[in-house]
N, C-alpha and C positions, 0 to 999 in steps of 0.2 A: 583373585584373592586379595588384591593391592583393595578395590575399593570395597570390600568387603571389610578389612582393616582399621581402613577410615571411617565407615559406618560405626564400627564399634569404639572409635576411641574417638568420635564426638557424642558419642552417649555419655561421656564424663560431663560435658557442657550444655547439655542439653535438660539436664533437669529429669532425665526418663524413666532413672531406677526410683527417686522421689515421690512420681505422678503413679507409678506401677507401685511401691508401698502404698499410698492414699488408696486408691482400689482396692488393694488385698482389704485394710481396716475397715474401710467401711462397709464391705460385703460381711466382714465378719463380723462387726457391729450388730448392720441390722441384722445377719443368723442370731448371732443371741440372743436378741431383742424378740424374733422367731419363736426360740427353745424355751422364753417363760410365759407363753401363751399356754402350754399343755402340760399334760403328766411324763417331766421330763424322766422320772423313774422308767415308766413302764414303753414310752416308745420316744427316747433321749435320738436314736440312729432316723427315724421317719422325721421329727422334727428338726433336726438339723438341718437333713437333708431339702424338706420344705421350707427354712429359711432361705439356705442357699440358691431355692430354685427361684426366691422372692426376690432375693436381693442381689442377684446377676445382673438381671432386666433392669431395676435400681440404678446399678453404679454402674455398671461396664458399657454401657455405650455412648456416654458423656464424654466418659475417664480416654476410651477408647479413642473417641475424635479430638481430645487435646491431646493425647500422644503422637495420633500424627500429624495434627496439626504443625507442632514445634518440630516435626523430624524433615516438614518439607517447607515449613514455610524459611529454616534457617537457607537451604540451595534459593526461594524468589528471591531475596533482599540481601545476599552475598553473591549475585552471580555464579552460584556453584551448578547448575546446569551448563553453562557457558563453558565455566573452566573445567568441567570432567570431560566434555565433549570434547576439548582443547585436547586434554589429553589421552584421548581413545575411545574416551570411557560414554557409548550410547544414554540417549534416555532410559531408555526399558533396560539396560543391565544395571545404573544407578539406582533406579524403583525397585526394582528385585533385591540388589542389597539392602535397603532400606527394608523391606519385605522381610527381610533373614533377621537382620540388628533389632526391631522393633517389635520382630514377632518372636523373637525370645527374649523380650522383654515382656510381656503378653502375657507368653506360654506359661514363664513360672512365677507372675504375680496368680496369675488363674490354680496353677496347682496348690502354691502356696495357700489360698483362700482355702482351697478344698480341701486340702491335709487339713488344715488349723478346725473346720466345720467337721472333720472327720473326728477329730480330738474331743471337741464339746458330745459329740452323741455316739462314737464309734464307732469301731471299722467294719460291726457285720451285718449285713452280707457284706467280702471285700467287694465280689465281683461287681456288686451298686454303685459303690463308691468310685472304682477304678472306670466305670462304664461311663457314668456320672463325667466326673474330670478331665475325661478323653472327648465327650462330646461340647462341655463346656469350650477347651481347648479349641476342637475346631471351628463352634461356630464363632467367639473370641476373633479367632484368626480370621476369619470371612468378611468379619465386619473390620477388623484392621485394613486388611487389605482394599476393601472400598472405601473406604477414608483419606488413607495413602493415595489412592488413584485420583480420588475428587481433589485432595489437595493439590496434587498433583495438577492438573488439567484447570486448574481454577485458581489463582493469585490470590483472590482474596479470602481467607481464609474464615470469615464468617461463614460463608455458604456451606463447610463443613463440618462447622463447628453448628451451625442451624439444623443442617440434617442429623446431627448427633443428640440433638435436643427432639427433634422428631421420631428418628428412630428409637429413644425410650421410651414414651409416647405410646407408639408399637409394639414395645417390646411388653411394655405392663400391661397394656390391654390384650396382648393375642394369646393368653390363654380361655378368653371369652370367644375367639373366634373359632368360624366352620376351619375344621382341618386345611382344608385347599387353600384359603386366604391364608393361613399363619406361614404357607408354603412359598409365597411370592416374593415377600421380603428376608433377610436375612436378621433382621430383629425378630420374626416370629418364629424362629428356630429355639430361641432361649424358652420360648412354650414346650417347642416338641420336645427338647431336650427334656423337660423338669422332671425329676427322681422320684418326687414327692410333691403332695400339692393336699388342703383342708377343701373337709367337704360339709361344710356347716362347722361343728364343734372339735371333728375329728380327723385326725390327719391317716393320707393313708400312701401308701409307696405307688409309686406308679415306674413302668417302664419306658425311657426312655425311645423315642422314636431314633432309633441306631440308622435303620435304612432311611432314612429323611436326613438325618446330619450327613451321611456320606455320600448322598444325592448332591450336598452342600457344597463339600468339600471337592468333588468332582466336576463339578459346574463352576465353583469359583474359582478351581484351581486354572480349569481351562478359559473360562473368561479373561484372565488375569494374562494367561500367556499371550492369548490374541491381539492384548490393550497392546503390552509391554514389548511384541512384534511389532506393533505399528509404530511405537515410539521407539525402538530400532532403527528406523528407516527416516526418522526428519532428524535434521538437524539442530532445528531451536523448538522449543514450544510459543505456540502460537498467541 
């Protein structure tokens, strides 16, 4: 619980709740800029929700890789791997904390987006919206937690900040892709996921792929254990 703590009370110095409002604004930006594309009277709840499916893919995997960038690159250039390990504290249980502090940091700039998009067009169906935000949420988190790892494992922090520029890249383009391909990356989850999506002039709701993001969440959760098992067992990173 000690460096659990400490994860959360260098989020005051770190800039995090700042970079987590920037996201929330500008997904909700581009939603609105979404909702006066159409007849917001007659389907205000479908457009919303198809900005928000636009403007995830947009912002959040940018936003996502400078969040964790700043959360690991503060432990290369402070010796704070060194001095946790000094005092008890493993690689993979430092990464895990950081995993917790930064993915609720995450969690409720992502819900916050989706209330505020839930506001512009409303809340019914709930169950869309709720389904919607929950799958947002984890795939959000999927992609943090690969970010945090690559920072992790990799000093220099361009090379995560590059993949964060690729995977949006990915992320915009995979709702043009064959199903199976949007499956391989964790950027083309924000495809499976989308609530809503235009089909020419007219927008129209779709169902989120539920069993494909918990496919996600299953597979990254356990990928994630096995990294942060092997950084258990060394000493320094290499």
């Amino acid at each position: 619980m000690n460096v659990l703590r400490n994860e959360f009370a260098k989020l005051r110095h770190l800039h995090l709740v700042a970079l987590a409002a920037s996201m929330t604004a500008g997904i909700v930006a581009l939603t609105v800029v979404g909702t006066m594309t159409g007849d917001v009277a007659q389907h205000a709840s479908a457009l919303s929700l198809a900005g928000l499916s636009l403007a995830f893919p947009l912002v959040s995997p940018l936003m996502i890789a400078v969040v964790a960038s700043r959360t690991i690159d503060i432990e290369h250039h402070g010796n704070g791997w060194l001095l946790s390990r000094a005092t008890g504290v493993t690689l993979g249980e430092l990464l895990r904390a950081k995993v917790v502090s930064a993915g609720l940091v995450v969690t409720t700039a992502t819900v916050v987006a989706v209330s505020l998009g839930a506001l512009l067009g409303g809340t019914k169906p709930l169950w869309t919206w709720l389904g919607y935000a929950g799958a947002m949420v984890v795939v959000n988190l999927a992609v943090l937690t690969l970010h945090l790892t690559v920072s992790t494992l990799a000093v220099n922090q361009l090379i995560s900040l590059g993949i964060g520029v690729l995977g949006t890249v990915v992320a915009i383009c995979a709702s043009g892709f064959p199903s199976w391909l949007a499956h391989l990356t964790p950027w083309g989850y924000y495809a499976l996921a989308s609530a809503a999506d235009y089909r020419g002039d007219h927008v129209m709701t779709l169902s989120p792929s539920y069993t494909s993001v918990a496919g996600l969440a299953v597979v990254g959760v356990a990928l994630f254990l096995f990294v942060t098992a092997r950084l258990d067992r060394q000493e320094f990173l290499a």
